[in-house]
C-alpha positions as CSV (number, residue, x, y, z in Angstrom):
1,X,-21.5,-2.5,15.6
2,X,-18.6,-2.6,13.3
3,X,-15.6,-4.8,13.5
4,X,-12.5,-4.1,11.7
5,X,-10.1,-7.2,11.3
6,X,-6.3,-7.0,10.1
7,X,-3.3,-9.1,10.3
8,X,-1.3,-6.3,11.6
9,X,2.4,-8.5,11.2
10,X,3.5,-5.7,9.7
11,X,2.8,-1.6,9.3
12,X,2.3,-0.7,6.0
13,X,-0.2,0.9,3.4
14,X,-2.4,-2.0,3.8
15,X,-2.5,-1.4,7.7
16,X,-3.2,2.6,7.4
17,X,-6.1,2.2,5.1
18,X,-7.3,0.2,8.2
19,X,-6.6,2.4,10.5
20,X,-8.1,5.2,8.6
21,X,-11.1,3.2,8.1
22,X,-11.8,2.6,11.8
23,X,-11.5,6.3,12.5
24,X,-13.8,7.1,9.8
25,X,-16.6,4.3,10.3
26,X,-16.3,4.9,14.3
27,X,-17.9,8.7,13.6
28,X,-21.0,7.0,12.2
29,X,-21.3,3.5,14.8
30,X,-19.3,1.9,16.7
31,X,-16.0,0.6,15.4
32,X,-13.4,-2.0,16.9
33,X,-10.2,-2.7,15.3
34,X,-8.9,-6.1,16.1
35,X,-5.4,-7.6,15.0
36,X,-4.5,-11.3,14.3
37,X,-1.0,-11.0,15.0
38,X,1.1,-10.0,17.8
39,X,4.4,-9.0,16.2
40,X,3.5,-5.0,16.6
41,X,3.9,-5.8,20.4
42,X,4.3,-2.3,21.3
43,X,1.7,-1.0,23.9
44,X,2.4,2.8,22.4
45,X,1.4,1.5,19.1
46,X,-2.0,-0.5,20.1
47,X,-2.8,2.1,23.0
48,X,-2.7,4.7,20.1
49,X,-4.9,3.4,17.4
50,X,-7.0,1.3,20.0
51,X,-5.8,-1.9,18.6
52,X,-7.1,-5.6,20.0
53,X,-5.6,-8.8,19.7
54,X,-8.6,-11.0,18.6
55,X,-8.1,-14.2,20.7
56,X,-10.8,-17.0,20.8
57,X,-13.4,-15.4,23.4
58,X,-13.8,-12.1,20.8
59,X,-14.1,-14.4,17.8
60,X,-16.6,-16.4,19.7
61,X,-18.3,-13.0,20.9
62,X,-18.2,-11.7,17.4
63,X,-19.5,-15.0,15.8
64,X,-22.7,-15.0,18.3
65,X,-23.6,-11.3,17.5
66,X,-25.5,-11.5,14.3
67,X,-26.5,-8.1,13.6
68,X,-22.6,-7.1,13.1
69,X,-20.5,-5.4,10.1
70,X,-17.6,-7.1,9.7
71,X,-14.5,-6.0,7.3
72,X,-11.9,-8.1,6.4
73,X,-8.8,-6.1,5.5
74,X,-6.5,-8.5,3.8
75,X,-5.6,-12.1,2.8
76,X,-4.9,-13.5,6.5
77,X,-8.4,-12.1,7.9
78,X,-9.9,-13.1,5.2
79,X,-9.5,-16.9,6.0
80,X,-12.1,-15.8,9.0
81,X,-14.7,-15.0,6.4
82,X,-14.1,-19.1,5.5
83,X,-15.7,-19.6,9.5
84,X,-18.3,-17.4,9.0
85,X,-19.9,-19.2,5.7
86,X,-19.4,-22.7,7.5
87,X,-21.1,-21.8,10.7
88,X,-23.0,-18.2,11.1
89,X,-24.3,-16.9,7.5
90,X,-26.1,-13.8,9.3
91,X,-23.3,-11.5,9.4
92,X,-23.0,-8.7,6.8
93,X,-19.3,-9.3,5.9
94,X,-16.8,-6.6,3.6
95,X,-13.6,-8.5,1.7
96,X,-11.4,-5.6,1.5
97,X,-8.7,-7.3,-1.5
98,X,-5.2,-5.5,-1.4
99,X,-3.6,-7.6,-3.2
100,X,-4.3,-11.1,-5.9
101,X,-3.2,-14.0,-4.5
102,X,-1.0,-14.9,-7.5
103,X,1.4,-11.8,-6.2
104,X,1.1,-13.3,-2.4
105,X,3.0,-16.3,-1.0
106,X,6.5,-15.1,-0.1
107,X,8.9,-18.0,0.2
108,X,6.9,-20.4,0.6
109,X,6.9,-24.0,-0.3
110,X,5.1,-25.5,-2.9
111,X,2.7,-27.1,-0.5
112,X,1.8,-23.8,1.3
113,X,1.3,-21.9,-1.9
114,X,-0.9,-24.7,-3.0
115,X,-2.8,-23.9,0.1
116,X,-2.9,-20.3,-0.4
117,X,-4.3,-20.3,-3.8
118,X,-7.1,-22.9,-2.8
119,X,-8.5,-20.8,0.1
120,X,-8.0,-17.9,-1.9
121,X,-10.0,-19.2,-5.1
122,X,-12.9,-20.1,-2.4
123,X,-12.9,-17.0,-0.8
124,X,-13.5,-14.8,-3.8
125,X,-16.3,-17.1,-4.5
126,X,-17.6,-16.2,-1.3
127,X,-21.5,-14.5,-1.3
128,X,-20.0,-11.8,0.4
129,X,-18.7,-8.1,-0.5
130,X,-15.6,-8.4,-2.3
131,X,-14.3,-4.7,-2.3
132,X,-11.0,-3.6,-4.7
133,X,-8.6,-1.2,-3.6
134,X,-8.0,-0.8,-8.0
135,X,-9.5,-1.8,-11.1
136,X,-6.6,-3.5,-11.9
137,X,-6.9,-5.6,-8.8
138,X,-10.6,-6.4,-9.5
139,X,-9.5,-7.6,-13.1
140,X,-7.2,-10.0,-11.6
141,X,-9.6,-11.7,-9.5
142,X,-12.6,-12.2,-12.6
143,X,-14.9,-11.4,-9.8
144,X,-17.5,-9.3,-12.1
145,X,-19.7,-8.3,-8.8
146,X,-17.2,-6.5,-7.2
147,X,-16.6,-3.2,-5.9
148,X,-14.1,-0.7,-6.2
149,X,-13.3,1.6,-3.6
150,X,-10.0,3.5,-4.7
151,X,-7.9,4.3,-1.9
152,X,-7.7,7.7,-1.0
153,X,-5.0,10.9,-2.2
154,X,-4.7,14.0,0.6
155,X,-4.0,17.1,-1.4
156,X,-0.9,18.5,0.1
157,X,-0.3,20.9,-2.4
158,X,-0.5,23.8,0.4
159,X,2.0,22.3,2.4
160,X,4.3,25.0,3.5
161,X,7.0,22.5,4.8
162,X,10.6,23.4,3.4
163,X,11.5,21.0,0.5
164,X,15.0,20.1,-0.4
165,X,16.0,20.8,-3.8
166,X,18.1,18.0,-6.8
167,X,17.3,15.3,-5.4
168,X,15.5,11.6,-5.6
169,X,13.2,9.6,-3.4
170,X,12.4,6.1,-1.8
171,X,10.1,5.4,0.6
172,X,8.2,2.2,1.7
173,X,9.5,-1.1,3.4
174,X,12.7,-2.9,2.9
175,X,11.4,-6.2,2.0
176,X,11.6,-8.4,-1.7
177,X,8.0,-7.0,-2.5
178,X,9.2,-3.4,-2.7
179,X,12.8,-4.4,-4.0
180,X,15.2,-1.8,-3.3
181,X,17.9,-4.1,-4.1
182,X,17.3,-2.9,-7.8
183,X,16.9,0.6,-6.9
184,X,20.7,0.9,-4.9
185,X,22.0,-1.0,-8.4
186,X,20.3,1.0,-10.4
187,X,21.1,4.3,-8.5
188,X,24.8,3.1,-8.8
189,X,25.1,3.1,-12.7
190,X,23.1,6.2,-13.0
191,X,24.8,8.3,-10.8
192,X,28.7,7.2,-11.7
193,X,27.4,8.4,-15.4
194,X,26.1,11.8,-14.0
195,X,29.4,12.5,-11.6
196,X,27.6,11.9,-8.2
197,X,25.9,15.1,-8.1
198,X,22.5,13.7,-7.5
199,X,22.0,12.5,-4.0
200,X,18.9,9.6,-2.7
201,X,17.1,9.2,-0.1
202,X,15.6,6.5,1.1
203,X,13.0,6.2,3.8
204,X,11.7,3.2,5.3
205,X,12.2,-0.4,7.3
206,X,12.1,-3.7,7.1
207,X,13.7,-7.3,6.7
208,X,16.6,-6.0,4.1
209,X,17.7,-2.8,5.6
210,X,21.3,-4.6,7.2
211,X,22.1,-5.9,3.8
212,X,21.1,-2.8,1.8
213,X,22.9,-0.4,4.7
214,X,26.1,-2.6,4.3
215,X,25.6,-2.2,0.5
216,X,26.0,1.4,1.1
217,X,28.6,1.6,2.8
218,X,30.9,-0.7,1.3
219,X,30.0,1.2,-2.5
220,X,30.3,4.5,-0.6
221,X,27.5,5.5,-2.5
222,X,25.9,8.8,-2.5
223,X,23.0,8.0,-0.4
224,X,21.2,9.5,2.4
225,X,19.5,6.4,5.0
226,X,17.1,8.1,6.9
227,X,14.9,5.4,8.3
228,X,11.1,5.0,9.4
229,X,9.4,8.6,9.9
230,X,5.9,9.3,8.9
231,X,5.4,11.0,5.5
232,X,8.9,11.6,4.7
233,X,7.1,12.8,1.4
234,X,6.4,16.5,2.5
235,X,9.9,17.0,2.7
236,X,10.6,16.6,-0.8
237,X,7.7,18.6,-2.6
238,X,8.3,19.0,-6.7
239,X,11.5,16.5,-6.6
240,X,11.9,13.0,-8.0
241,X,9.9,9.7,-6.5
242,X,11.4,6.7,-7.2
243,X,9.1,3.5,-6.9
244,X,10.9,0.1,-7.3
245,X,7.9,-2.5,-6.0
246,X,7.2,-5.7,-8.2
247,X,3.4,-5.8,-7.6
248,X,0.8,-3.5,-5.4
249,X,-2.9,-3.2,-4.9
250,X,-3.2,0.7,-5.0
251,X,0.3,2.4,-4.3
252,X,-0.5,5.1,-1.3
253,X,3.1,6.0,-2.0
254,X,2.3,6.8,-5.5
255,X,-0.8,8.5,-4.2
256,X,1.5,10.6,-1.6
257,X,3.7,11.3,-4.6
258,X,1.0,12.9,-6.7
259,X,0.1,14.8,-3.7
260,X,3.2,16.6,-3.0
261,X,3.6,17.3,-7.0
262,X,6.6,14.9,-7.6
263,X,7.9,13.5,-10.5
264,X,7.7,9.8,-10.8
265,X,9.8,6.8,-11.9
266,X,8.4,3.8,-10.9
267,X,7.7,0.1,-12.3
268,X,5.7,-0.8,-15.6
269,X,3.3,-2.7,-13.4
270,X,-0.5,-2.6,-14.1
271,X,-1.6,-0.5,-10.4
272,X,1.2,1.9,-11.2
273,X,0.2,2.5,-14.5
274,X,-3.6,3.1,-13.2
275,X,-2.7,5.3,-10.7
276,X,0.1,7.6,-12.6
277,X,-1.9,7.0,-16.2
278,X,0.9,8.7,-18.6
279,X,2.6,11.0,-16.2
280,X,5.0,8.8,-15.0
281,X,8.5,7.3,-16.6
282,X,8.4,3.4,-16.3
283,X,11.4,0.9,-16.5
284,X,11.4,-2.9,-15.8
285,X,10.8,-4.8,-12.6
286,X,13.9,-6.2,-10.8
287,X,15.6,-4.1,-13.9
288,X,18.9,-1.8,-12.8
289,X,20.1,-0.8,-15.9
290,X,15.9,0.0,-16.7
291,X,15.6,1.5,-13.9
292,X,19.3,3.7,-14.9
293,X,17.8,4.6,-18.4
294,X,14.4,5.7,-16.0
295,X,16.1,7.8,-14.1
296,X,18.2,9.7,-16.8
297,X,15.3,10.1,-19.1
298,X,13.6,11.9,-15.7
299,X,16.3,14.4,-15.9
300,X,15.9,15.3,-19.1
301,X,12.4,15.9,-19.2
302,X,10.7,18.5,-19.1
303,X,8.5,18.9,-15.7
304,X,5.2,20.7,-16.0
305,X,4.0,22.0,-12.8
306,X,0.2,21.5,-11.5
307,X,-0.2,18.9,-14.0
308,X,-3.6,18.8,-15.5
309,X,-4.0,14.9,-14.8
310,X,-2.9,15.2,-11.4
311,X,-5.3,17.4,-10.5
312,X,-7.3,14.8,-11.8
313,X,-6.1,12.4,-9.7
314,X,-7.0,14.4,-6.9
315,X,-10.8,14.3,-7.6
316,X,-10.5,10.3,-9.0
317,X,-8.9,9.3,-5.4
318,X,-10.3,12.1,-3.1
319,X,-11.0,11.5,0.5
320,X,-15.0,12.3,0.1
321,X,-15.4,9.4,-2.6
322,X,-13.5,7.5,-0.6
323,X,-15.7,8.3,2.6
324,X,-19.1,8.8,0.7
325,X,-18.3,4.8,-1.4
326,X,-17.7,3.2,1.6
327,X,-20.9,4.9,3.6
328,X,-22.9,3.4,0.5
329,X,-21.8,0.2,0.4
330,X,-22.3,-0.3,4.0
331,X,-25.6,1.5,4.5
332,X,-27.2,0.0,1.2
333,X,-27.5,3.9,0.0
C-alpha cells in the first residue's frame, strides 16, 4: 500500500506532479492520495482525481500500518514525516522537496519563519528519502544523500493544434512567487518602444488577478486575460514564453515551453537556468526594465528550430526516467 500526501491549498505544478504520481504508482500497488487542506472544496475536483481529506482516523489508520509507502509531497506534509520519527519508525517514508525552505515563508512573521526554518532544518536531517525535483534544489539543501528525480517533459512536438502566430506568453498563478506584477511593467515599456504590435497573453489564477486585471485596464494595455485552462501552452507552439517567477523547484512551465518548441525569456534564477541551460534569454528578478531589454533582445534573435539541446531536454526529463527512477527508488531496484 502506497499513500500519497499533499497540502492541496492550492493547484499548481507541485499538485500535478502528485497527481501524476498517484496515477502512475497505483498501476504497480495500491495508491491513495490524501490532502491536508480543504480549500479545493470542490466535489468535481476530489471526485476526479480521487482525492481524501486526511482527518485524524486515516492518520491514525496510516500510523498503525507498518508495512506502508508513504510520500510526502511538499513542505506542509512533510511536518507528518516529524510524527512518524517520534512515534512509528517502521514506515518506508519518500520526502519529495519542491522547493528550499529559504524560498518558502510568504508573509509571515518573524516568529513563524523562525518556526519554518527550524522544522525544516530537522526534517532534512531526517533518516528518510529526501528526493529533489532539481539539482539545484538538492544543492540548496547540503543533503549529500539525496536523490534526484527530475520532473518530467511530454514531447508535444506532434501536436497538430492551431498555434497563433507574433505573439508572447504567461502562464502560471497570479500570486508574489510567480510575479506578474513585473511582467505587465515590463510588457508596458517594451511594447510602447515597439508601437503595440505585439500582443500577451496571460493564462492563469490566483490571489493578484483583481489588481493585475484593473492594471490592465486602466493602462489599456495590449493584453489578452484569458484565465485558468489547462495547457494553454499548445496553443502557442514556436512563439515567445515569458517566465517571471522569483524562485522554483523544477519549472513544469518551462518544461511545457520546451515541449511545444517556444522561445524563452525567463528569470536568471538557478532552476531556470538548469532547466533551459543556454537556450534561454535571462533578465533580473522583480526587474521591468530587465525584463524590457529581455524581451527586445528575444526579437532580435535569431530562432533555430528543433534545437539540438532541446531535444536534449527531452531525453534528460522524459517520462520513462521519470517512471523507471521513481520505480527504483521505491522497489530498492
Amino acid at each position: 500500500m502506497i499513500y500519497l500526501i499533499d497540502n492541496f491549498k492550492i493547484y499548481g505544478g507541485q499538485e500535478k506532479y502528485a497527481i501524476f504520481l498517484k496515477e502512475f504508482l497505483n498501476k504497480r500497488e495500491r495508491t491513495f492520495l490524501y490532502t491536508l487542506s480543504n480549500n479545493l472544496s470542490k466535489k468535481d475536483f476530489y471526485k476526479k482525481y480521487k482525492l481524501q481529506l486526511l482527518d485524524i482516523k486515516k492518520f491514525l489508520s496510516i500510523l498503525c500500518d507498518s508495512k506502508s509507502k508513504i510520500v510526502l509531497n511538499g513542505y506542509h506534509s512533510h511536518l507528518l514525516s516529524l510524527i512518524f520519527f517520534f512515534l512509528h519508525k517502521k514506515n518506508k517514508i519518500y520526502l519529495v522537496h519542491h522547493l528550499h525552505f529559504s524560498q518558502l515563508g510568504g508573509d509571515f512573521n518573524f516568529l513563524k519563519k523562525l518556526a519554518f526554518k527550524i522544522s525544516s532544518i530537522l526534517i532534512l536531517k531526517l533518516p528518510y528519502a529526501h528526493v529533489f525535483v532539481s539539482e539545484s534544489q538538492k544543492h540548496r539543501s547540503r543533503n549529500k544523500k539525496g536523490i534526484v528525480i527530475k520532473n518530467y517533459c511530454l514531447d508535444k512536438k506532434l501536436s497538430q493544434e492551431k498555434t497563433l502566430e507574433n505573439c508572447f506568453v504567461w502562464a502560471a498563478r497570479l500570486d508574489k512567487q510567480k510575479d506578474p506584477i513585473t511582467l505587465i511593467k515590463g510588457w508596458e515599456i517594451f511594447n510602447k518602444q515597439n508601437n503595440y504590435k505585439f500582443k500577451l497573453f496571460i493564462y492563469g489564477a490566483g490571489p493578484l488577478e483583481v489588481e493585475i486585471l484593473r492594471y490592465i485596464k486602466n493602462k489599456k494595455l495590449n493584453i489578452k486575460f484569458k484565465g485558468y485552462i489547462d495547457d494553454p501552452l499548445r496553443f502557442h507552439k514556436d512563439n515567445y514564453f515569458i517566465s517571471t517567477s522569483l524562485y522554483e523547484g523544477c519549472s513544469l512551465s518551462l518544461l511545457e515551453a520546451i515541449s511545444n518548441n517556444m522561445r524563452i525569456i525567463c528569470t536568471n534564477i538557478s532552476e531556470n537556468i538548469e532547466v533551459c541551460g543556454k537556450n534561454a534569454i535571462y533578465f533580473e528578478s522583480q526587474d521591468s526594465k530587465s525584463l524590457c531589454r529581455a524581451l527586445t533582445d528575444s526579437i532580435n534573435l535569431k530562432y533555430k528550430k528543433n534545437n539540438p539541446y532541446y531535444l536534449k531536454q527531452f531525453k534528460e526529463y522524459s517520462l520513462e526516467n521519470f517512471k523507471k527512477n521513481w520505480l527504483n527508488l521505491i522497489y530498492d531496484k
